[in-house]
C-alpha positions, 0 to 999 in steps of 0.5 A: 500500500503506497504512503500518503503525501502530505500537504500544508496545513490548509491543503490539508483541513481542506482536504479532510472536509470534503473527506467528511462530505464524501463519506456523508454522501456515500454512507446510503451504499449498502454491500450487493449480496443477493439472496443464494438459491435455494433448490426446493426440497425434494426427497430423491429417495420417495420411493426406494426400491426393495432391499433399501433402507432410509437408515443413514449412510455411514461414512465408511460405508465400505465396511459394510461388507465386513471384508477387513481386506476391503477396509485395509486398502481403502485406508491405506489408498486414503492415506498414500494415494497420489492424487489425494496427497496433491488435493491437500496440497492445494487445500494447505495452499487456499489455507494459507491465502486466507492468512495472506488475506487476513494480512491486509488488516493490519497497517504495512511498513516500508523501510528504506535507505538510499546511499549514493556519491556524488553531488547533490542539487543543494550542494550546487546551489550553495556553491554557486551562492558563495562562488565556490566548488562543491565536492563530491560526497555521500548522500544517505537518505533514510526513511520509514513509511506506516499505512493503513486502509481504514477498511470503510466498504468492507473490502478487506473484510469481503477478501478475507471472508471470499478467501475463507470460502475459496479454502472450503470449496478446495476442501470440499474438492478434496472431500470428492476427490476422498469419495472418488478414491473410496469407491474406485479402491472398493470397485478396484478391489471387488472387479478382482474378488469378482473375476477371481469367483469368476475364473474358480466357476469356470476351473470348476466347469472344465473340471466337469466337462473334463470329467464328462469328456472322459467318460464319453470317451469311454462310451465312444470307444464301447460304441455308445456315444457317437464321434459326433457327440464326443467332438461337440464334448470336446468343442465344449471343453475348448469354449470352456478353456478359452474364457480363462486366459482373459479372465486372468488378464482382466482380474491382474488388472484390476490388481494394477489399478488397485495398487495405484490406487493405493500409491504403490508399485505393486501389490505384495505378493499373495495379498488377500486381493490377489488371491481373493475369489469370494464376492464380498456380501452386504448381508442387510438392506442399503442405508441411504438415510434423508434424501434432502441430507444427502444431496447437502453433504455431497461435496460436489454441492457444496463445492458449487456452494462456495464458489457461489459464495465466492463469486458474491463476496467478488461483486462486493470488492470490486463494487467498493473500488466506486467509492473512495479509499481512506488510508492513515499513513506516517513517515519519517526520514531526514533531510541531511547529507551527513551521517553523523548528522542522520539523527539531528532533530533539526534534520528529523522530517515527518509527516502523519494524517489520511490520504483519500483516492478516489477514482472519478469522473473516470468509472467506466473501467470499475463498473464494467469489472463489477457488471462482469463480477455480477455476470460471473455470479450468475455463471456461479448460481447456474452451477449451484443449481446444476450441481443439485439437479446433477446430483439428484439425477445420479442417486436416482439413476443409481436406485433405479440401476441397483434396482434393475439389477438385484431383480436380474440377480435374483432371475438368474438365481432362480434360473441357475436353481432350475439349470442345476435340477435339468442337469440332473434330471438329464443325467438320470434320464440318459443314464435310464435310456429315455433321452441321448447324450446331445440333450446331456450336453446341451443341459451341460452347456446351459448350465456352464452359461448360467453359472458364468453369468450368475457369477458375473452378475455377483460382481455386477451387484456389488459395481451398482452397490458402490455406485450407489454409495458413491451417489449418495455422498458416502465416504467422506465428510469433513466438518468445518476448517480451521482457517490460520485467520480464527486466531484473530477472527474467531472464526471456521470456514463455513460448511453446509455438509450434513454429518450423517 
């Protein structure tokens, strides 16, 4: 902040009177802060499908499933995961601008000290005046200057606060970025429990046709089976291998995924999550508690929220450059040449008092910045209510996913327990005459399918169960931020998420 200037005394008086008038004429202002919108309160979760429940949503919601495999990874991804360790790099950096902010509240100082040789003007003056020669000398010129902004419309006060919610909306960003984590780290961990499963039915379905191909085998050489019926045995048994190549490629993929995750190179050898081949269960009903709480911690939404807050505090320091600044400045220096006369008092100059900058006639320049700040929160108010619509239309969609889903789980349940009887009753049938072996085969082959597709849709089950919790805003949620200015101000970041 520069240092005022200072006038004769008159100047000054006069200065300080039309001061007087200014602020008179100026105190009708009244700082721009427009009501935010509210969204109405709609209740996403009205009607909620079977197999959920309006209970709330725990924050780790992973532990759920009661695998402490699952919850050891998560924990050790929210801990070690690299785009994680940059969001709360960002959210100390917005911290620390908060301080930066709170900074210009207080008076700066400038302290200076000038040392040059030479000849000064006065020096020139005088030699002329007694028609003599000036020597060459050194000059020192100390001095030190005092300002401060009295902070009359609010601006300073309106940074602060526009640098508070800028450090919340960076929260906010890394408490999405916690539930991103969460639920790519679940996801990454059931996809490989899931293509484990996957691969352990389909070793289970060659054992059998290899079994099956043997005994046909026997009855071809004893003339009961034809070669026809033991190549389609055998076309069988090809179809059955060929599946378990990629299977394995895709559940090592999961594995890679999982360790980056997890911040690391590779997972150790023989972890749970490279040898894990059951599907981790949720034995109880989905919590997904208050549908309108719900939308309120995502933080998405209150990401939107404070960049709304931010964009309408913007309107309002851009607004008070209109009006004049006030500043109370003091400073003190010395009107000698010579060092050991630096401290003389007859060579001691200060000065104090205000100094009032106004930007006129001229405001074509500051009120197009407060029309574009105004424009930009409306940007910022369309956002907010995108932000909700956006994520209402995802629990939704969710539901109606999970929904879908658990009815064609349960179809398929149901059609593997009717495969399994065929089979059976194919077997018996064939071993009593009634039906031929390609009947066998055929029952063989639809319940080879059915077990894949029911295993697949275990995996699937799960997917839309994460989907779900991530929808809601589970996994993550942070209270109110100490910011470094609550030592002066007494006050957190303001937080509109709703502890479950």
């Amino acid at each position: 902040m520069g240092s005022p200037s200072f006038f004769p005394r008159h100047g000054r008086l006069s200065l300080l009177g039309v001061a007087v008038a200014l602020l008179a004429g100026c105190s009708s202002w009244i700082a721009h802060t427009p009501a935010q919108p509210h969204p109405e309160r709609i209740n996403a979760l009205s009607h909620l499908p079977q197999g959920v429940s309006a209970q709330a949503l725990p924050e780790r919601w992973w532990q759920l499933y009661n695998d402490p495999q699952l919850d050891a990874l998560v924990q050790k991804a929210l801990l070690h995961n690299r785009d994680l360790a940059a969001a709360q790099a960002h959210v100390q950096a917005m911290l620390a601008g908060i301080q930066q902010a709170d900074a210009e509240r207080w008076p700066s100082t400038q302290a200076s000290l000038g040392a040059a040789y030479g000849k000064t003007a006065d020096d020139q003056t005088l030699a002329k005046a007694t028609d003599s020669h000036a020597p060459s000398e050194w000059a020192f010129n100390p001095g030190f200057e005092l300002a401060y902004q009295v902070d009359v419309w609010g601006q300073v006060q309106r940074t602060i606060e526009r640098a508070q919610v800028q450090a919340a909306a960076a929260q906010a960003a890394e408490d999405l970025l916690l539930i991103t984590v969460a639920a790519q780290t679940t996801r990454a961990y059931v996809n490989a429990c899931a293509l484990g499963a996957r691969a352990k039915v389909q070793r289970h379905s060659l054992d059998v046709v290899a079994h099956s191909l043997a005994l046909s085998d026997r009855q071809r050489q004893a003339g009961v089976v034809t070669d026809l019926e033991y190549s389609r045995m055998q076309a069988l048994q090809g179809e059955t291998q060929a599946l378990l190549p990629m299977l394995e490629a895709r559940r090592q993929a999961a594995l890679y995924e999982l360790a980056m995750l997890t911040g690391v190179a590779d997972l150790e050898q023989g972890s749970g999550a490279a040898t894990c081949e059951v599907v981790p269960q949720l034995n109880a009903e989905l919590p997904v508690g208050d549908g309108w709480q719900l939308l309120a911690r995502r933080p998405d939404v209150r990401q939107a929220e404070r960049a709304l807050q931010a964009a309408t505090l913007q309107v309002d320091i851009v607004q008070a450059d209109l009006y004049p600044k006030v500043t109370f400045g003091a400073s003190v220096s010395s009107s000698t040449n010579k060092p050991h006369e630096l401290g003389d008092n007859r060579a001691v100059m200060f000065g104090i008092g205000p100094l009032i900058t106004w930007q006129f006639p001229n405001w074509q320049a500051n009120r197009a910045r407060v029309k574009q700040a105004r424009a930009l929160e409306q940007v910022e108010v369309a956002q907010f209510e995108a932000s909700v619509l956006k994520a209402l239309k995802e629990v939704r969609q969710a539901l109606a996913l999970y929904d879908g889903e658990r009815q064609r789980h349960a179809a398929l349940s149901r059609a593997l327990d009717s495969s399994r009887q065929a089979y059976k009753l194919a077997q018996f049938n064939y071993d009593a005459g009634s039906i031929d072996f390609l009947d066998v085969l055929d029952s063989e082959r639809e319940l080879i399918r059915l077990q894949a597709t029911r295993a697949d849709a275990d995996g699937q089950l799960l997917q839309r169960q994460i989907g779900l919790f991530r929808a809601l805003g589970g996994g993550w949620q942070s209270g109110a931020v100490e910011t470094p200015a609550a030592a002066h101000t007494h006050a957190s970041i303001p937080s509109s998420g709703t502890q479950p």
